[in-house]
N, C-alpha and C positions, 0 to 999 in steps of 0.2 A: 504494500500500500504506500504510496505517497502521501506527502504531506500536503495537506491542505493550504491554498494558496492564501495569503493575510487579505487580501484584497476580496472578501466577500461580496460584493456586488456583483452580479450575474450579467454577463452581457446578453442579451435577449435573441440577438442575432444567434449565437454559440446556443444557448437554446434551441432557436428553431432551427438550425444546421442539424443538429443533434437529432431532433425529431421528424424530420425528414430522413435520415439514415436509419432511425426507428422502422418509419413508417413502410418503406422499401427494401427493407431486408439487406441492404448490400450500400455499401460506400460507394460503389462506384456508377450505380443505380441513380443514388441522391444526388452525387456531384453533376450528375447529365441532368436527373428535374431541376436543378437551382442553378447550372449554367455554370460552373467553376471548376479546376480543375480536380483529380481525385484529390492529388497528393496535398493540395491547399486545403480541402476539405477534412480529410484524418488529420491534417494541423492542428486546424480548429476545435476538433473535436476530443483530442490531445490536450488543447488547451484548458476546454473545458474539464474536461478528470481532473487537471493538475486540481484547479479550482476547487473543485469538490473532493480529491482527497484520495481516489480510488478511480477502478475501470467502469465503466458505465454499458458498455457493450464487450460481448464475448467476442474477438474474431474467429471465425472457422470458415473454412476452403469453400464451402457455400454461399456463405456471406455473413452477418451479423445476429447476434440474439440478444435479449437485456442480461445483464447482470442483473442480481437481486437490488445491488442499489438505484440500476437504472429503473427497475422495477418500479421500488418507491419514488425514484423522480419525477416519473414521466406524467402523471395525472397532475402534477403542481407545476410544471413544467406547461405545459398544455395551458393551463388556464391561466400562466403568467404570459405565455404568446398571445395569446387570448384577448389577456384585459389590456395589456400594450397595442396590441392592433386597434382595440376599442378607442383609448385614449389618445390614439395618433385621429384615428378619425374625428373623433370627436372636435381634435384641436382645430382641426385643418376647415373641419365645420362653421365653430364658432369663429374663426377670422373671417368667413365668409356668412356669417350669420344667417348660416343655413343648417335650420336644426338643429342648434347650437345652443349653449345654457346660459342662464345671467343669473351669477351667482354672488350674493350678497351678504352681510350682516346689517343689523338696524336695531330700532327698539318696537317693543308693541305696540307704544302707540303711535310713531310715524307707521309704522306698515299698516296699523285699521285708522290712520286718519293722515296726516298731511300726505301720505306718498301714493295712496290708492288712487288718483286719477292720472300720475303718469307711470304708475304698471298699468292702467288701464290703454293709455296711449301704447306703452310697449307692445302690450298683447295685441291691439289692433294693427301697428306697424308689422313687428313678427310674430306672426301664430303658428309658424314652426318651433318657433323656442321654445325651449322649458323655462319656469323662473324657480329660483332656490334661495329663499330668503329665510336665514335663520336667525332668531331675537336673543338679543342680549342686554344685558345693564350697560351703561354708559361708561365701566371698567373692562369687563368681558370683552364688550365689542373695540375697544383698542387694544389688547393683548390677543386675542384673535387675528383680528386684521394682521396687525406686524409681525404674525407667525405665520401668517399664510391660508388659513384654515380658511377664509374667507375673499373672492377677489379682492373687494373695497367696503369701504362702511360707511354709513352714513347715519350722523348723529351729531352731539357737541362738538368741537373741532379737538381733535385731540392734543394735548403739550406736549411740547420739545417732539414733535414728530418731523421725521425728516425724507419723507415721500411726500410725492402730490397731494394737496388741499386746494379743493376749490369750495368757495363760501354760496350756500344758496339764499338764505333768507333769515327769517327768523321764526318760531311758534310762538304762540300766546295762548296763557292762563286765561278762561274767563270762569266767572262766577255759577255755581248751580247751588236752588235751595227752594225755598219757599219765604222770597221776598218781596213787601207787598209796595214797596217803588220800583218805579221803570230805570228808576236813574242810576246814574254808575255806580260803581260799590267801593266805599273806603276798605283798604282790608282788616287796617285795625279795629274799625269800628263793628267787626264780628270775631275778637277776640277773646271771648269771653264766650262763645256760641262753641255748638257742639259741630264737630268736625267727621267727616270720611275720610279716613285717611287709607295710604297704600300703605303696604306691607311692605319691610323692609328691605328688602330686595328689590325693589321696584326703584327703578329711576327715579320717578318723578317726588318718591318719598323724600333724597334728597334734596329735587328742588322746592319743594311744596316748604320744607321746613325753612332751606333758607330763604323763601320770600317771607315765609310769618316772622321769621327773627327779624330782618332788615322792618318790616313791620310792628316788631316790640313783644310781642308774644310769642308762646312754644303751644301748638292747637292739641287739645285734649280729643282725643276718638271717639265716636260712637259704634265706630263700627272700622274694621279696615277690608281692603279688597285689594286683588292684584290686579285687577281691567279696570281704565280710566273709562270707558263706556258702562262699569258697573257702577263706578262711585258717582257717576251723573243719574242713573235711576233711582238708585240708594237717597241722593239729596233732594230726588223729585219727592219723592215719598212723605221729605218734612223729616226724617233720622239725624238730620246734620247738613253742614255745607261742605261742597269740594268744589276744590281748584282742579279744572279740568281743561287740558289743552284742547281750543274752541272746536279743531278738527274731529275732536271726538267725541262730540255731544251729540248721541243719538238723535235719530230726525223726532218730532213730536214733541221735543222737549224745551222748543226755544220759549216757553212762556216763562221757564225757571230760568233761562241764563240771565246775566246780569256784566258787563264789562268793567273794569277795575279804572278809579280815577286816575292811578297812577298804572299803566298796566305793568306786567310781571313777562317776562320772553325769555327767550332763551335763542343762542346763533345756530344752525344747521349748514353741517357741511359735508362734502363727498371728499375722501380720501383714502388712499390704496397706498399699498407698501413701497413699491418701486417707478411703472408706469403702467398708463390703463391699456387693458385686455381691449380688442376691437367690440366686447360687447358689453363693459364697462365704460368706454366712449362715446356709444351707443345711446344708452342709457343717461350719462349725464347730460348727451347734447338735448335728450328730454324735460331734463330737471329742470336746465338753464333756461327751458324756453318758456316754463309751469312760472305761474305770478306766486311771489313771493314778500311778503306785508314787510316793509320795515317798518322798527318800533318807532313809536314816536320819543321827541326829545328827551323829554321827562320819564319815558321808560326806564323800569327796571332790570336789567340784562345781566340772566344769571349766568355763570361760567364754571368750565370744568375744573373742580376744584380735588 
């Protein structure tokens, strides 16, 4: 037996050479399907063994059999040719945004409230695509993104990040309860009022708190929920008030919202680790085109802290 080569990464090609000489019984059979010489071909396939450690095929005057360990290679073998052919295609797809995937991080509530009308644009543009948008806290989804696990993210603008940022707008808090003025709401002046708050895990728990501090007060619970579209039915009800980003306030219930004298916002930004994918590109030249509220002067502009 040989020694196993330190460089464990498989080359995929030496795979499928391999399984091709598998599949045809004979090396010199393979070398004619794949168009290479023999003797470049048992190179190859030489090379491989080194790698993994041992022989992988028997030779005999016939031609080739598995060894036991080719044995157990060949089915992991197989489905790594496999999902590499997959993934080339795939790639070669998405630069051509054909059938191709837009793959994302965000928070909950941009994905069911500010970003749903331009996935809605996307899907009407490409309806071949898949979309793959996965939700995270406003920590998650920048330690995501910078590993990769995610194209781009879009959320708070993330600090000391040093890939592409582009800034789209900004979200705003407005008011839900059972308030019996039309006019805008001080937010101190319901400090003392019973509150919906989010669960602590939830993004917006952080900001909801730091608006009430910059406000004077720390809001006592009546109830907490992880959906900003729950803690606005929750406050219809009369339970409490919540600070709900305006994009998420179920239809039916604008008789309960109420807008903040001073209002409460937050920045929204798209950014990816290194440069964007042609269907990350794609997609932002969406965002940039979707109206986007700036705050007003006297806004309160919470940041990622």
């Amino acid at each position: 037996m040989t020694r196993p080569s330190s460089d464990v990464f498989l080359n995929l090609r030496l795979l499928s050479y391999w399984i091709t000489a598998v599949e045809e019984g004979s090396v010199t059979a393979a070398a004619k399907r794949i168009s290479i010489p023999q003797p470049a071909l048992s190179q190859q396939i030489r090379t491989l063994e080194r790698a993994i450690g041992g022989s992988l095929l028997e030779r005999l005057p016939t031609g080739v059999q598995l060894t036991d360990a080719g044995r157990a290679l060949l089915p992991e073998a197989r489905a790594a040719v496999a999902a590499g052919q997959r993934g080339l295609q795939a790639a070669r797809e998405a630069l051509k945004l054909e059938r191709g995937r837009l793959e994302f991080g965000s928070y909950a509530t941009l994905l069911s409230g500010a970003l749903l009308s331009s996935l809605h644009v996307w899907h009407t543009r490409y309806p071949d695509t898949s979309v793959r948008a996965l939700e995270f806290n406003r920590h998650t989804l920048v330690e995501n993104t910078a590993q990769g696990a995610v194209d781009f993210g879009i959320g708070l603008p993330p600090p000391a990040w040093s890939g592409p940022v582009v800034d789209l707008g900004w979200d705003e808090f407005v008011i839900v309860g059972r308030l019996t003025s039309r006019r805008p709401v001080r937010l101190e002046s319901l400090a003392d009022s019973e509150w919906i708050l989010y669960h602590s895990q939830h993004g917006l728990s952080e900001l909801m708190a730091e608006a009430c501090h910059v406000a004077g007060f720390s809001p006592h619970g009546a109830i907490e929920t992880s959906q900003a579209e729950a803690a606005a039915r929750l406050a219809a009800t009369g339970l409490g008030y919540a600070l709900v980003p305006k994009d998420n306030v179920p239809e039916g219930l604008q008789e309960y919202v109420r807008p903040l004298t001073r209002p409460v916002t937050w920045p929204i930004a798209v950014f990816t680790r290194r440069t964007w994918s042609p269907s990350a590109a794609a997609y932002l030249e969406i965002l940039l085109a979707q109206h986007w509220p700036a705050p007003a002067d006297d806004a309160l502009v919470l940041t990622f802290k």
